[in-house]
C-alpha positions as CSV (number, residue, x, y, z in Angstrom):
1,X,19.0,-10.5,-17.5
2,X,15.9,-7.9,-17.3
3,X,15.2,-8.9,-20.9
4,X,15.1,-12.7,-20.4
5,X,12.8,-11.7,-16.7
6,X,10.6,-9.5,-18.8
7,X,9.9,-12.4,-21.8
8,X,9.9,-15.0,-19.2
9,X,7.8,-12.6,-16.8
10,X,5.4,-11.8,-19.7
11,X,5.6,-8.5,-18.2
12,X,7.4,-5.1,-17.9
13,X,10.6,-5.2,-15.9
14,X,12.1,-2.1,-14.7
15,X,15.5,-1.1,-12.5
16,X,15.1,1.6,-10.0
17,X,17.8,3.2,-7.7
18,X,18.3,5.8,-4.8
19,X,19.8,8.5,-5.3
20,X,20.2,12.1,-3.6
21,X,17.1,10.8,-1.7
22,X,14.5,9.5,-4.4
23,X,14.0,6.4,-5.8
24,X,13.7,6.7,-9.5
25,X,13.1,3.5,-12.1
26,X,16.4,4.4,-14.8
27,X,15.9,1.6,-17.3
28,X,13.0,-0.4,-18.4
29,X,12.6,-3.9,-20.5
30,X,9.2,-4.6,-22.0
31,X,8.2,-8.5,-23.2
32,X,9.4,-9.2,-27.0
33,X,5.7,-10.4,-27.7
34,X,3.7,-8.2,-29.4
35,X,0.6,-10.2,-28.9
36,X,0.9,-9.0,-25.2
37,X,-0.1,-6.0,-23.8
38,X,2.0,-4.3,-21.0
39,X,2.5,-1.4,-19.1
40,X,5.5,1.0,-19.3
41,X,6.3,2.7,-15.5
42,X,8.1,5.5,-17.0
43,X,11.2,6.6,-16.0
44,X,11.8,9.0,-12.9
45,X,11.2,9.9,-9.3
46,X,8.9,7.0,-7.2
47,X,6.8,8.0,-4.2
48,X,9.0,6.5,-1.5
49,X,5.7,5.2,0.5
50,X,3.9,3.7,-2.6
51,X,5.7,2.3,-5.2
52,X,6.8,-1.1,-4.8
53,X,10.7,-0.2,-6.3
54,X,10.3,2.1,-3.6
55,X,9.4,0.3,-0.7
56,X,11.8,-2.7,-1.6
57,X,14.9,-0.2,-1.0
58,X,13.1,1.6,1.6
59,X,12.7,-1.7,4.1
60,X,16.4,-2.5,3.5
61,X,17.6,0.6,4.8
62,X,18.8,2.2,7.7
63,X,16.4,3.1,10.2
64,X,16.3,6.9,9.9
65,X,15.9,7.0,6.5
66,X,12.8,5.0,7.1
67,X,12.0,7.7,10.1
68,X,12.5,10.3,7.5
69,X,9.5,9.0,4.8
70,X,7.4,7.9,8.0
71,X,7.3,11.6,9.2
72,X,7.4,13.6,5.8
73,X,4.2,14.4,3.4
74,X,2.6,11.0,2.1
75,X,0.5,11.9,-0.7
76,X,-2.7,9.2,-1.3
77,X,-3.0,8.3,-5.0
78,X,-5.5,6.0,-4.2
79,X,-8.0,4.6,-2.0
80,X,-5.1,1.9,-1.6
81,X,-2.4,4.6,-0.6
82,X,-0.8,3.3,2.6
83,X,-0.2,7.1,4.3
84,X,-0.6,6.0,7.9
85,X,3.1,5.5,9.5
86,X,2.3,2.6,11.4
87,X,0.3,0.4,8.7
88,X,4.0,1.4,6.5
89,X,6.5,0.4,9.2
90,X,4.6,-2.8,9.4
91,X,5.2,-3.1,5.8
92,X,8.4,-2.7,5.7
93,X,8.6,-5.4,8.7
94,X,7.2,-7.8,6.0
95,X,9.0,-6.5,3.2
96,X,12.4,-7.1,4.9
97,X,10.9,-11.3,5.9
98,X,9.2,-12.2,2.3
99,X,12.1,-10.1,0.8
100,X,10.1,-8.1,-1.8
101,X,8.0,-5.5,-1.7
102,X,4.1,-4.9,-3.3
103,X,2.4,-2.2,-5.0
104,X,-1.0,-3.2,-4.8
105,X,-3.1,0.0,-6.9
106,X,-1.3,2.3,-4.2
107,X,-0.3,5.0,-7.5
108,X,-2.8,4.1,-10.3
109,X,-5.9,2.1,-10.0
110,X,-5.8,-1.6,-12.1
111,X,-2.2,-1.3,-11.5
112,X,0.3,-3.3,-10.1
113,X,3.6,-3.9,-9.2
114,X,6.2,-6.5,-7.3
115,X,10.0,-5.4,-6.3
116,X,13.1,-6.9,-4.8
117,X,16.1,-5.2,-3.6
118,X,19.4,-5.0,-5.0
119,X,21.8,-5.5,-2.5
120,X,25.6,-4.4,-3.3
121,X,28.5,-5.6,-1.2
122,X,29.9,-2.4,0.5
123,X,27.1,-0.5,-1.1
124,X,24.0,-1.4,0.5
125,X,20.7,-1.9,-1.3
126,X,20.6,1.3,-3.5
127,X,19.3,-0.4,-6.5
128,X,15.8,-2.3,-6.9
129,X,14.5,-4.5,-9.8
130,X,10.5,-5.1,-10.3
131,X,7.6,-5.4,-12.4
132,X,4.3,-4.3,-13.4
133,X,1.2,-5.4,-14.4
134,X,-2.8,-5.3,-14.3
135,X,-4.1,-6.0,-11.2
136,X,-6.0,-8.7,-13.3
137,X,-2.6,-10.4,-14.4
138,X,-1.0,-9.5,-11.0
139,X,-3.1,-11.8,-9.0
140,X,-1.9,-12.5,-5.1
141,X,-0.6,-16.0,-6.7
142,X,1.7,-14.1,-9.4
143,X,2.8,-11.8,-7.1
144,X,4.6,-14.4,-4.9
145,X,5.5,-16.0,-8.0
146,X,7.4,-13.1,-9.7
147,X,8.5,-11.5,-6.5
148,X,10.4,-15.0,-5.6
149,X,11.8,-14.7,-8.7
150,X,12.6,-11.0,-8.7
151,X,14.4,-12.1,-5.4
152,X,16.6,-14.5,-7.9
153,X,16.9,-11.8,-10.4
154,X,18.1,-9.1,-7.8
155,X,21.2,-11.5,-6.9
156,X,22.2,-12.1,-10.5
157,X,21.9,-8.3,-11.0
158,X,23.7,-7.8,-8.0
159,X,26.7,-10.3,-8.7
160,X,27.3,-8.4,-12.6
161,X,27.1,-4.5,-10.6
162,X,29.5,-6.3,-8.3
163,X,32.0,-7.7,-11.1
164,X,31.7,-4.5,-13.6
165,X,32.5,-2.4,-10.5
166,X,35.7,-4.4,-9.4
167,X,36.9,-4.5,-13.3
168,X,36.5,-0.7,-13.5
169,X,33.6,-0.8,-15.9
170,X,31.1,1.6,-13.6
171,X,32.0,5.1,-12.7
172,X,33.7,6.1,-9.5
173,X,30.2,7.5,-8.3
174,X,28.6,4.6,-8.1
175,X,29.1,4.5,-3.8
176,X,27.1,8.0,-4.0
177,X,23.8,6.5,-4.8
């Protein structure tokens, strides 16, 4: 599914979940065309104020937890960091109505980055799949674009968590995320 997104995309396409209190992108798919350049996220920990994977499990969950990044340390990358709490809860406002989240050059200048949430039956949203691109390639109009369809992606993602998990194929842990 992330590999067809990602060729379809044009673009990277990364999976990101929470766990033990970070959000951290744990598998990557880059576009099979080597004509096309991309950008790889990396894999790891997220800022939970400025990072689109971030932001899009962030909005969906409970209240404190939001409470809990509003009030800690937000580090400003850029001159597009959101660090104030009130621009960020308004954020999260509109993340949970379009129902994805934006990185807008918030971590890395000429970067950017659209995310929709994973949401698990009995689980929560503890999962996240986005993707990234030049702020030249990630224009306003492709943002909506990919993060509609990140929305579609999210559900299909969710439905073959949801089937592995019931057939035995993920690890017990999984609810610990």
């Amino acid at each position: 599914l992330m590999k067809e997104a990602a060729n379809n995309f044009g673009q990277t396409v990364f999976l990101s979940r929470f766990r033990n209190r970070k959000v951290e992108i744990i598998h990557v798919e880059i576009p099979d065309d080597p004509r096309r350049s991309y950008f790889h996220p990396g894999l790891g920990s997220r800022p939970l104020h400025a990072c689109s994977c971030s932001k899009a499990i962030a909005a969906f969950t409970e209240a404190s937890f939001q409470e809990e990044i509003l009030s800690g340390a937000m580090k400003a990358y850029t001159q597009y960091t959101t660090v104030a709490d009130e621009v960020l809860r308004r954020e999260f406002a509109e993340i949970l109505m379009r129902g994805y989240a934006e990185c807008v050059e918030e971590i890395e200048v000429g970067v950017s980055s659209v995310a929709a949430p994973i949401r698990i039956r009995n689980i929560g949203v503890t999962f996240s799949v986005g993707s990234i691109g030049s702020i030249r390639q990630f224009t306003k109009t492709t943002r909506v674009r990919i993060g509609r369809e990140l929305i579609d992606l999210a559900e299909k993602i969710a439905t073959v968590i949801q089937l592995s998990n019931r057939e035995g194929l993920l690890p017990a842990a999984l609810p610990e995320m």
